[in-house]
C-alpha positions as a Markdown table, in Angstrom:
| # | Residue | x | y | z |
|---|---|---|---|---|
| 1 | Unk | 54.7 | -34.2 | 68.1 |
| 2 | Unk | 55.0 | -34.5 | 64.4 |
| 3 | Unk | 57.9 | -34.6 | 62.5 |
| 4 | Unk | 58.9 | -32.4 | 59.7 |
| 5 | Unk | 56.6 | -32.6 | 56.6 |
| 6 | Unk | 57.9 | -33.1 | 52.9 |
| 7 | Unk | 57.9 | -30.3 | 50.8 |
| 8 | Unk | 55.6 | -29.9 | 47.9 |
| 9 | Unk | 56.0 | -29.6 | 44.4 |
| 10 | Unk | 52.9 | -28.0 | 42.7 |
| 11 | Unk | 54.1 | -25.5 | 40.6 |
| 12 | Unk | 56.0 | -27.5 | 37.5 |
| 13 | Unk | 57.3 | -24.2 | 36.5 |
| 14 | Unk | 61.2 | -23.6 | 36.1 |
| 15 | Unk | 62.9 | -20.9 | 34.9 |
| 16 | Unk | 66.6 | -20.6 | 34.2 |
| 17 | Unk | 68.9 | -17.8 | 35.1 |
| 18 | Unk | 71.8 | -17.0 | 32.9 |
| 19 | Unk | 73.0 | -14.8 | 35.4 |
| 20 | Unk | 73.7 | -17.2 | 37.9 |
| 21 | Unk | 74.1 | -20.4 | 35.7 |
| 22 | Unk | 71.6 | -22.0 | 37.4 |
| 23 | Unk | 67.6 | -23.5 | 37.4 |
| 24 | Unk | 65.4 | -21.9 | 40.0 |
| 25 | Unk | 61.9 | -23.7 | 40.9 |
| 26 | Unk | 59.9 | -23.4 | 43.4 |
| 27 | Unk | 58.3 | -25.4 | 46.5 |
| 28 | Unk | 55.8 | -25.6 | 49.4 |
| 29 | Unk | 56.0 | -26.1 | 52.8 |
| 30 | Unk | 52.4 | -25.8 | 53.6 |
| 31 | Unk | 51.1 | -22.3 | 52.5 |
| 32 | Unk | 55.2 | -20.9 | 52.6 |
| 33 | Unk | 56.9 | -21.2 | 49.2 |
| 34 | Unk | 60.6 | -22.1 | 48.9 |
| 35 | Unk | 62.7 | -21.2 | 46.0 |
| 36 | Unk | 65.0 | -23.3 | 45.2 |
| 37 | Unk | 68.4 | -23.4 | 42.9 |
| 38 | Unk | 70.0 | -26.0 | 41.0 |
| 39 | Unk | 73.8 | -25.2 | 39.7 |
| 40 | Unk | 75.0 | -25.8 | 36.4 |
| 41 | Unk | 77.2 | -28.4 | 38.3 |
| 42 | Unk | 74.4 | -30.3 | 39.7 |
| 43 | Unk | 72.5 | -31.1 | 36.9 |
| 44 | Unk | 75.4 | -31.7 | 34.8 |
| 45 | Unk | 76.4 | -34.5 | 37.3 |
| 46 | Unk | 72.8 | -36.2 | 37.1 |
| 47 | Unk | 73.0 | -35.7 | 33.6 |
| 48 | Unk | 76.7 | -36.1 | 32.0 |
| 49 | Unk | 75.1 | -35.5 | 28.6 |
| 50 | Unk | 73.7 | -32.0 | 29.4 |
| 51 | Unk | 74.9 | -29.0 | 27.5 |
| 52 | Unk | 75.6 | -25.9 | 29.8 |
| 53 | Unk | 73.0 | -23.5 | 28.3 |
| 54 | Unk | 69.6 | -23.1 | 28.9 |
| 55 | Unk | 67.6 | -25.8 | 27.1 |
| 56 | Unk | 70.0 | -28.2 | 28.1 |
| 57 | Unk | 70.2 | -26.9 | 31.2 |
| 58 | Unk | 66.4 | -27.1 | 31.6 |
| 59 | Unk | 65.9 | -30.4 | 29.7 |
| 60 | Unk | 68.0 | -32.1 | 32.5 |
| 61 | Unk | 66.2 | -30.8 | 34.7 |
| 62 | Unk | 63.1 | -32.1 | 33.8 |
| 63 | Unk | 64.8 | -35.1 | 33.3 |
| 64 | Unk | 65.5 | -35.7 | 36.3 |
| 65 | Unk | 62.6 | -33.3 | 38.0 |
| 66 | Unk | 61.8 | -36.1 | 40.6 |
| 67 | Unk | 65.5 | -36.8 | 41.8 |
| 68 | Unk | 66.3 | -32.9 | 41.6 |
| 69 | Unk | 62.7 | -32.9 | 44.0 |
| 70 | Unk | 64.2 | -35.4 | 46.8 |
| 71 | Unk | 67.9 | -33.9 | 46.8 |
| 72 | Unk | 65.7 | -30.3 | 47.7 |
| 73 | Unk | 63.0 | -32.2 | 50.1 |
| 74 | Unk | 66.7 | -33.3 | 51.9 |
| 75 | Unk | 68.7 | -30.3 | 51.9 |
| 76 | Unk | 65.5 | -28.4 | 53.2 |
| 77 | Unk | 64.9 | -30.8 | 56.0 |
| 78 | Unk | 68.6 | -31.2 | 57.1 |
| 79 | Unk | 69.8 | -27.7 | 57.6 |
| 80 | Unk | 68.6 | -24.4 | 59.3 |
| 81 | Unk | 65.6 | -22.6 | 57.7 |
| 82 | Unk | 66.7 | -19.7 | 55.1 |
| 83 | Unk | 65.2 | -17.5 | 52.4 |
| 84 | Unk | 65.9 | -19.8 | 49.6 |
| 85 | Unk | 68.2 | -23.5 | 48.9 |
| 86 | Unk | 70.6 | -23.7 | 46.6 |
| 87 | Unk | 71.4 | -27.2 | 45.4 |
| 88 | Unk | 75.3 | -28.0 | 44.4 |
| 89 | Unk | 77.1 | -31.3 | 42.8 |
| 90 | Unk | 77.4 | -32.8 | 46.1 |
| 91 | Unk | 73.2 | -32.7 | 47.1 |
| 92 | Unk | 72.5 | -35.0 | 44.2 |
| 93 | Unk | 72.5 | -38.5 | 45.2 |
């Protein structure tokens, strides 16, 4: 039997929504897509020198795209399957 496979990151799009103070991307486990959130919180603990509006919001998260990529590969393979991910302060190691 195989184990789990990583997710994938194809789509470099990111949006941010003000609404929710957060980033949303998106990523693929085979042909299903996953969206995925990233708190204000999160990225302001990766990056201390964010601002909390949307560019910086954005520009630490790209940043930091490939550390914000393996927090979300971790949290998706560690917990129960759901609609969508959201990633808090805690999830980035």
């Amino acid at each position: 039997m195989m184990g789990p496979m990583a997710l994938s990151f194809p789509n470099a799009s990111r949006i941010y929504d003000a609404r929710q103070r957060c980033v949303r991307f998106w990523a693929y486990d085979e042909a299903l897509e996953i969206p995925f959130f990233v708190e204000a919180d999160a990225l302001c603990r990766v990056d201390p020198s964010a601002t909390r509006d949307e560019p910086g919001l954005l520009n630490a998260f790209d940043r930091y795209r490939s550390r914000i990529f393996r927090s979300a590969d971790r949290i998706y393979s560690r917990r129960q399957r759901k609609g969508s991910y959201t990633l808090v302060a805690s999830d980035m190691k």
